[in-house]
N, C-alpha and C positions, 0 to 999 in steps of 0.2 A: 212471260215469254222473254226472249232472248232482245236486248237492245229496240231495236226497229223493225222486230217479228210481231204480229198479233195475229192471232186465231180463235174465232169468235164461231157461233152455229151458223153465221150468214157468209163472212168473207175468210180465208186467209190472206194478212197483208206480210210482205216481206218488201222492206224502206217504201222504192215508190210504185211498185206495182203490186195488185192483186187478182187475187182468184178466187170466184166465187164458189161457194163449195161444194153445189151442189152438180157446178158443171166440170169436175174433178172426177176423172174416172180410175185412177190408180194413182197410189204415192209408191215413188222408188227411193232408196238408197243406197248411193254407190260409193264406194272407195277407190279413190287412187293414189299411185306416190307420183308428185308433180317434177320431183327429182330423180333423173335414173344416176345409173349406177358407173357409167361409162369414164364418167373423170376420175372417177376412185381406182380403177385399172389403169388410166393412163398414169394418172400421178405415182400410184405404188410402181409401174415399171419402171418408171423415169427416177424416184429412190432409187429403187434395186441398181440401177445404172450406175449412176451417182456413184453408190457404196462400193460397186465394183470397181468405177475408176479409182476411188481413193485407195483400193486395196491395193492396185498394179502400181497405183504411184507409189507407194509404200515398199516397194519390190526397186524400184529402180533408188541407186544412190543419193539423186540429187533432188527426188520426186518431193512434193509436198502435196499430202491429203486434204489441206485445210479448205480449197476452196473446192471440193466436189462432197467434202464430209458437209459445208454448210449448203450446198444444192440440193444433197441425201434430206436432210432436217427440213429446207423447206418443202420440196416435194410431199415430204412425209406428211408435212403437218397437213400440207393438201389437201393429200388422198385420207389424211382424218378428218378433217373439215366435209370433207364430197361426201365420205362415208356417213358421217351423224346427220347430215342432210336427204340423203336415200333413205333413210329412216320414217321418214315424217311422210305420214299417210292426212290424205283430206277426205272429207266423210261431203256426198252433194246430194241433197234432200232435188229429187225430181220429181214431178206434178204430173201425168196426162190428161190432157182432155179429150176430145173427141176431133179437134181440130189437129192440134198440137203435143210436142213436148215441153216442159220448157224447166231448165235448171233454174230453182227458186232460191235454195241458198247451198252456202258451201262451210265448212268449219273442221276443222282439226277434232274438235269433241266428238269421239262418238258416243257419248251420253246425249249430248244436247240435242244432236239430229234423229236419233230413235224418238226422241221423247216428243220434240214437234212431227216424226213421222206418227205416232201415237193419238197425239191429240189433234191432229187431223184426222186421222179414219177415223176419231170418235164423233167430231163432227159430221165427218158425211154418214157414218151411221144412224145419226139423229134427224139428217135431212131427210 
């Protein structure tokens, strides 16, 4: 199993807490992006902006674009940075029991957390 995961027919352990398996009434799997999307719109307006000031400067005689072309670039690079960042989805293996919920682990794989989703229901199928 994965680092400081172990899943055996008696406990699942994840680092310093465990669950014992047979008091496990359902495994969930959930996804979410921990990153929204809001600064990728603000930074791309704020380019567009930018772009536009440089272009009116460019229009007037004595105007110089240089410093709203280099606001346009950073902004931009920004709103690329914000954007590869809304991208990244996290995979959170959830436990219930009869008392509780409780989030057990979280990971970017979703190989890794199917697979302990797996070999957990195969244990408490045995139990």
């Amino acid at each position: 199993m994965t680092g400081n995961v172990q899943i055996d027919d008696k406990f699942a352990r994840f680092g310093s807490k465990s669950y014992a398996i047979n008091k496990i009434n359902s495994v969930d799997v959930r996804s979410h992006r921990p990153h929204g999307q809001a600064v990728v719109y603000v930074a791309g307006l704020l380019a567009l902006i930018f772009v536009l000031a440089a272009l009116g400067s460019m229009s007037v005689p004595d105007g110089s674009p240089g410093v709203s072309l280099v606001l346009a670039a950073l902004c931009g690079f920004w709103a690329y940075w914000a954007w590869q960042r809304s991208k990244i989805v996290e995979y959170q293996l959830f436990l219930m029991t009869s008392s509780s919920e409780a989030q057990a682990f979280v990971t970017r794989d979703r190989d890794e957390v199917v697979a302990l989703r797996q070999h957990i229901e195969k244990a408490m199928a045995a139990s």
